[in-house]
C-alpha positions, 0 to 999 in steps of 0.5 A, a space after each residue: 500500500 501506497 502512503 501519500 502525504 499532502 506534499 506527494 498529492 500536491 506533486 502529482 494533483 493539478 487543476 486541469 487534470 482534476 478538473 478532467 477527472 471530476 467532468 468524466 465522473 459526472 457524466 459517468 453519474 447522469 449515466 447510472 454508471 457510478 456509486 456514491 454513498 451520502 455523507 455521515 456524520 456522528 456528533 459527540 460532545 465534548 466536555 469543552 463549551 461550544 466543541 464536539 467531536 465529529 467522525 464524517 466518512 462517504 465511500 464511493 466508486 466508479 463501475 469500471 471495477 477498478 478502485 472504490 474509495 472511503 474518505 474519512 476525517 476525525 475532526 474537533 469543530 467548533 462554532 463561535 461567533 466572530 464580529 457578530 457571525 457564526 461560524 465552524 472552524 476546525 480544531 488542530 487537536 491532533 498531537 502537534 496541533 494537527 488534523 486527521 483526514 484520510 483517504 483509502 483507494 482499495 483494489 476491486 479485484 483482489 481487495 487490498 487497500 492500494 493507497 493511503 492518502 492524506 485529504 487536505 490537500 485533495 479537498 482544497 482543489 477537488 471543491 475549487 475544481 468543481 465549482 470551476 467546472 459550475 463556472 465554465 458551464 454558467 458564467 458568462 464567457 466574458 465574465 472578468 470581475 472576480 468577487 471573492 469572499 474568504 481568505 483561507 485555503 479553499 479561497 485560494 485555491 478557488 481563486 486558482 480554479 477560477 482563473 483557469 476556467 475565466 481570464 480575470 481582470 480583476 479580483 475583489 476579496 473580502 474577509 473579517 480580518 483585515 490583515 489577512 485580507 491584504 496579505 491574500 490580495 498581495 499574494 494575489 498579485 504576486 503569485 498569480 498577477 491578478 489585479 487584486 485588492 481587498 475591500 472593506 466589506 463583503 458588499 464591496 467585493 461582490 457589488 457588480 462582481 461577473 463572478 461571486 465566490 463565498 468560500 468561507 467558514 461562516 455559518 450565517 448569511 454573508 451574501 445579501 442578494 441585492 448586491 448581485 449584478 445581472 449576468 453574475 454566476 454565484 457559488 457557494 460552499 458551506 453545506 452543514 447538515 441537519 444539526 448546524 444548518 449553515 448558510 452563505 447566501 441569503 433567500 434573496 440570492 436565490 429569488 433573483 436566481 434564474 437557475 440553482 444548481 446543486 452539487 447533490 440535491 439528494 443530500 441537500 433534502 437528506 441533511 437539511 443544506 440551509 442554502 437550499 432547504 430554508 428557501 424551499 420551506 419558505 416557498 422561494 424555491 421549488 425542489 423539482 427546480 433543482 438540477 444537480 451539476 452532473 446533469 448540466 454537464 450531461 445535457 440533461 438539465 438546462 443551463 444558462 439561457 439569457 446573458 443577464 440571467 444570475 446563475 447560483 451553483 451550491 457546492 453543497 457538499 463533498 460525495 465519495 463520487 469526487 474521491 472515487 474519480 480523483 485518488 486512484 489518479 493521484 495513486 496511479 501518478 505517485 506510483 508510476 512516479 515513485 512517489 511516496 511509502 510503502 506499506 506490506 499490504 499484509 499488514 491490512 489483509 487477513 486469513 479467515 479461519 474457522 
């Protein structure tokens, strides 16, 4: 068995060929040709106020026979409020201030667990990934000006998916911290030459923005929705379930939406997503509107229609889908590149005596 860190994904993984990887998997989905369980989670309070331990684990597999995938993570969250909004956070409880995330690609043929993969990385650019793949289907094609909400991991690397699916002209970028924001913008600027800058507001960002990104931690509305251009295309990451039903978008981003796009809508209905769930209970939006980004990709659902129409794509939540099509990629290339450990695939296999 392969083990992988973050740094021997970070080699091999690149936005163009994720982005490949995820588009032939959906189209595999609208097919009927591919598994993919729900996400699970399972809560356990801790002794600490506002933490608790959660365990999230989804499998999934491409009918190919080839691979099926289990990605799990051991995570402390906590939620408190920050300038007044709520929002999750993971704690690095780990020994040496660490995470615990983990991804198993095993053998359809002979059973064995074939790759241990470290997820961090993996996530970050297989949710940039996919909200670019929303991108290039609903945007505009000459979409230019970037609004972006957020200033962590999955805001830059969904500032690098944007870019490779649209030419920016400019970047606005807003979060809480004023600091932060500002290091981000520069590195921006310096890494990637954007036309960045950071703003004093979340309205500033997004205030005639051809593209909106919210990718934060929040757990509460930052996007009002009287702020969104014609033509804009809007995507949002934050999913919850039915314990914290977390929000980015406010109802009236979805009012003035001409399409909502979801990435699963059957978990959507399952976990209770905010962004969903709460503006089909006030009657904004009806289920049966909702398409989900495979059936877009596969023609079978409509996508944009008119330049001033408002695209909003939830990214609503990870599914064993995505692992299934990306990690036996990152296994094949670390392999046929010698990167990484090897572990005795003994060590994970048994003899079953009566």
């Amino acid at each position: 068995m392969l083990l992988l860190n973050n740094d021997d994904v970070k080699r091999v993984l690149e936005i163009g060929p994720c982005m490949d990887a995820l588009e032939e998997a959906y189209r595999a989905q609208a097919a009927g040709r591919t598994y993919s369980r729900p996400r699970t989670q399972l809560y356990m309070p801790l002794a600490e106020p506002g933490l608790s331990y959660c365990l999230k684990t989804t499998e999934g597999a491409l009918l190919d026979g080839r691979y099926a995938t289990l990605r799990l993570t051991s995570d402390v969250v906590s939620e408190a409020a920050v300038g007044g909004v709520t929002r999750r956070t993971k704690v690095a409880r780990g020994p040496g201030e660490t995470y615990c995330g983990l991804i198993m690609v095993f053998s359809a043929q002979t059973l064995e667990p074939v790759a241990l993969l470290h997820d961090g990385y993996l996530q970050l650019v297989r949710v940039a990934c996919t909200s670019a793949l929303g991108a290039r289907l609903l945007a505009r094609p000459d979409a230019t000006t970037l609004g972006l909400l957020g200033t962590g991991g999955q805001a830059w690397m969904h500032l690098m998916a944007m870019s490779a699916v649209r030419k920016l002209g400019r970047v606005r970028i807003h979060s809480p911290n004023p600091e932060r924001c500002g290091i981000f913008a520069e590195r921006a600027r310096q890494d990637l030459g954007l036309a960045a800058e950071a703003t004093g507001s979340a309205r500033e960002a997004v205030e005639g923005a051809d593209l909106v990104v919210a990718a934060t931690n929040t757990s509460q509305p930052i996007v009002d929705g009287a702020w969104i251009a014609k033509g804009a295309f809007v995507v949002s990451i934050v999913s919850g379930d039915a314990k914290t039903q977390r929000r980015e978008l406010d109802d009236e981003t979805v009012r003035r939406a001409a399409r909502v796009i979801s990435h699963s809508k059957e978990t959507a209905r399952l976990q209770r997503h905010g962004d969903l769930w709460c503006p089909v209970e006030a009657g904004i939006l009806q289920w049966d509107d909702i398409h989900d980004l495979s059936e877009v990709i596969a023609g079978k659902a409509p996508g944009r229609s008119r330049p001033e129409d408002i695209m909003v794509f939830k990214n609503n939540v990870g599914i064993g889908l995505q692992f299934a099509a990306v990690a036996p990629r990152v296994y094949e290339l670390a392999r046929a590149k010698g990167i990484g450990r090897e572990l005795p695939s003994e060590w994970f296999l048994q003899k079953m005596k009566p």
